[in-house]
DOSE-198509 format. One line per 3 residues: number of its first residue (from 1); their letters; for each residue x, z, y of C-alpha. Coordinates in Angstrom, 1 decimal, always signed. Layout:
residues N
NUM	A	X,Z,Y | ...
***
This chain:
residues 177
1	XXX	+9.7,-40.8,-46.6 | +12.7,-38.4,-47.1 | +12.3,-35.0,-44.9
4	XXX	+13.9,-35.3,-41.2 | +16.3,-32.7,-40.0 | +18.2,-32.5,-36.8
7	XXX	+19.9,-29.4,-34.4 | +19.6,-28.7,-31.3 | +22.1,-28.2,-28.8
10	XXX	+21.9,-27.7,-25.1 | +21.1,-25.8,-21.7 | +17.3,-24.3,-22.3
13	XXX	+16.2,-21.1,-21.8 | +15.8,-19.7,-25.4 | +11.8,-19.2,-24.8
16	XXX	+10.9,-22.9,-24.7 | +13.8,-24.2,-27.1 | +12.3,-22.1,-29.8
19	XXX	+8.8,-23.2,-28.6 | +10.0,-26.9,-29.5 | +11.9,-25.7,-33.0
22	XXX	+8.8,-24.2,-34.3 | +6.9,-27.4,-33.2 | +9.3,-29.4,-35.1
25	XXX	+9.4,-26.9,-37.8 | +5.9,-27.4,-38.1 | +5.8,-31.2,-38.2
28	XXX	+8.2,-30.9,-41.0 | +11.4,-31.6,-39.5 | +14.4,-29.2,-40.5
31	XXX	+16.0,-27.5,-37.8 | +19.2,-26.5,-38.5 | +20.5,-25.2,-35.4
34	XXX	+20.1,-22.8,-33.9 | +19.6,-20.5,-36.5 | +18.0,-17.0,-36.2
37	XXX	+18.4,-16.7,-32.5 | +21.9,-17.8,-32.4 | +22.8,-20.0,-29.8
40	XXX	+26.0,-17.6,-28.7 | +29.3,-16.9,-30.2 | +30.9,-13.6,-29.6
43	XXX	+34.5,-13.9,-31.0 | +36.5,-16.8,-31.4 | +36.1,-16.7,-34.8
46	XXX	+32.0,-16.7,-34.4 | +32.4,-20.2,-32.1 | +34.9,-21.7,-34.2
49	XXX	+32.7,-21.0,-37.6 | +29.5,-22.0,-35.5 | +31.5,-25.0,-34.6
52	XXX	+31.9,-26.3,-37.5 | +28.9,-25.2,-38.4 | +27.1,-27.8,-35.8
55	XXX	+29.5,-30.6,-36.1 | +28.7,-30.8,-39.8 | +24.7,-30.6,-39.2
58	XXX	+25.3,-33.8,-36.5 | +26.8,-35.6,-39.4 | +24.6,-34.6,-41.9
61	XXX	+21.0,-34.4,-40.2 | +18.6,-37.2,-39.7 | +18.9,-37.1,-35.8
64	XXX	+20.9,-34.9,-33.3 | +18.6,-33.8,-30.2 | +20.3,-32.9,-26.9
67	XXX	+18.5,-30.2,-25.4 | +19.3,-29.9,-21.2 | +15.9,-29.6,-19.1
70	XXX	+17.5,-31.3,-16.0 | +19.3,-33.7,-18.4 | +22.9,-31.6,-17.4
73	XXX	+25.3,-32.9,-19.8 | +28.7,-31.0,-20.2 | +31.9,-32.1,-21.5
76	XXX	+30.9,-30.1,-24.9 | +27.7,-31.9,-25.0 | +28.9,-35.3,-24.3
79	XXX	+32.0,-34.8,-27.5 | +28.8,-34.1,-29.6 | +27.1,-36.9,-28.4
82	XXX	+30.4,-39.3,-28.6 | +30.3,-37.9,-32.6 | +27.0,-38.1,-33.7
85	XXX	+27.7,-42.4,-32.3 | +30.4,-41.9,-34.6 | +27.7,-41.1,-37.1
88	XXX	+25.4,-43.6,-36.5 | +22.9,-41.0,-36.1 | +20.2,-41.8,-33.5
91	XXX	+20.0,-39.1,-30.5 | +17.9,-37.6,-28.9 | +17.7,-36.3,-25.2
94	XXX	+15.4,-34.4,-23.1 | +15.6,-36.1,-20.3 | +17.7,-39.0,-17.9
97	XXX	+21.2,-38.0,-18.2 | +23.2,-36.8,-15.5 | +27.0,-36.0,-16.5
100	XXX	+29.8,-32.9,-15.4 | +32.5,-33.0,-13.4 | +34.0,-31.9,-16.2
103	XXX	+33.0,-34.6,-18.2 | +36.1,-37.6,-18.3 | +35.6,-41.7,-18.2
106	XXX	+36.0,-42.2,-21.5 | +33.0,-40.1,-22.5 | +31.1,-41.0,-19.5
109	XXX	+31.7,-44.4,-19.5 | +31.4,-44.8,-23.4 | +27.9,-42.7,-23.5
112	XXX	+27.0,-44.6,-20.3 | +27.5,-48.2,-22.0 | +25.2,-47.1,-24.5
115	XXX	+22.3,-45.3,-22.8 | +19.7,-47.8,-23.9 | +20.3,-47.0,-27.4
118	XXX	+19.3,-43.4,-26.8 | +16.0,-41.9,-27.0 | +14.7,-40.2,-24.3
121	XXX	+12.0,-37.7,-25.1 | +10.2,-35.7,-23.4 | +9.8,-32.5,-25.8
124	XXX	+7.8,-30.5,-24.2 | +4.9,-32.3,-22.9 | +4.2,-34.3,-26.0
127	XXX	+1.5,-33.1,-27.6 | +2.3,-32.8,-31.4 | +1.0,-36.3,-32.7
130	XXX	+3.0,-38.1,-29.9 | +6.0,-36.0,-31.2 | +5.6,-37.0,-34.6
133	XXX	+5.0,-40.4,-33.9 | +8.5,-40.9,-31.7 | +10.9,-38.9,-34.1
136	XXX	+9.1,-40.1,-37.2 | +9.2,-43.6,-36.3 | +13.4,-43.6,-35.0
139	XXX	+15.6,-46.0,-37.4 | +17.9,-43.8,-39.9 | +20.9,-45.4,-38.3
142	XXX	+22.4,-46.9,-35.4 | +25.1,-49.7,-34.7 | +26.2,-48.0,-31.5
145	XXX	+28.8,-50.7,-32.1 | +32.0,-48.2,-30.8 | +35.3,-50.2,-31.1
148	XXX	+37.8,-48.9,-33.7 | +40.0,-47.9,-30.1 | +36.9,-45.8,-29.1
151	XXX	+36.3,-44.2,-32.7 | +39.5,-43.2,-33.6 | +39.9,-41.7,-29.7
154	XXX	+36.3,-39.4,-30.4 | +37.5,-38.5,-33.9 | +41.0,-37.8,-32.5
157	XXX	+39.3,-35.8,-29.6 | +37.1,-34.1,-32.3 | +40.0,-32.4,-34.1
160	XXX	+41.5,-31.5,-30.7 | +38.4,-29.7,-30.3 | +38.8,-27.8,-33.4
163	XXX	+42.4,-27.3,-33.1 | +42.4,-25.1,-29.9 | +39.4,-22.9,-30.9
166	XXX	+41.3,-22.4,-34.2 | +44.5,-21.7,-31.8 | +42.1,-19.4,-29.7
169	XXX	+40.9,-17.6,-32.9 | +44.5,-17.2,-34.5 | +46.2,-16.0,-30.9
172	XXX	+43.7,-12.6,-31.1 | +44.1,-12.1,-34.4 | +47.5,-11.9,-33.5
175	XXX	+46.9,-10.3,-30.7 | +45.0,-7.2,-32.8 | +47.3,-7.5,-35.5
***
């Protein structure tokens, strides 16, 4: 069975999400984010590299685990989880979803459509073999069966995403130039 990998992205308080990435760590699951402490950007340079970073470790990691302890899911969360469907990677959240204001119809209503093809799991209070057990035994991919409208729109959204951090990054360099 190949080694499993996955990041970690979320609202936690940094005591208990390392907690859980040493757990998985120990299980022998790759955690790829955060890494040494990170979880912050100071510069728009440090959030655009992170970025990147992250959006390349959903696409590339066995699973991508959405971390929010009262299941808070923000407009940045809900792009990551519209892109790792994109992916047909499965995902993984801590608890029952509850979306933003910030957070528009499309994403809401895509995500939404497709709840039952997420896992819901309980980090925390799993005891180790019940946490190897449920990630271990996920499917390496999933259908989330997103219509070529719906794909393009995340991967169109995606680069948006990318495109104003890089804009945010370039206008103070310019600014200290």
């Amino acid at each position: 069975m190949p080694r499993l990998s996955t990041q970690i992205s979320g609202i936690a308080h940094n005591k208990k999400l390392f907690k859980i990435q040493q757990e998985l760590e120990a299980l022998d699951i790759t955690v790829t984010h955060p890494q040494d402490g990170l979880i912050f950007s100071q510069t728009p340079w440090e959030q655009y590299e992170q970025d990147i970073d992250l959006y390349e470790a959903i696409a590339h990691t066995s699973f991508h685990t959405i971390w929010s302890e009262s299941g808070y899911i923000t407009a940045e969360l809900a792009q990551q989880i519209l892109y790792a469907m994109t992916k047909q990677k499965p995902i993984v959240l801590t608890e029952k979803i509850t979306f933003s204001p910030e957070v528009d119809a499309f994403a809401r209503e895509t995500i939404l459509a497709r709840i039952k093809m997420l896992q819901i799991v309980n980090l925390p209070e799993l005891e180790a073999a019940e946490l190897n057990f449920a990630l271990k035994n996920m499917p390496a991919k999933i259908d989330y069966e997103l219509s070529p409208h719906e794909a393009v729109l995340v991967s169109s959204r995606t680069k948006g995403h990318f495109r104003e951090l890089l804009d945010s990054a370039q206008h103070l360099h310019v600014q200290y130039a």
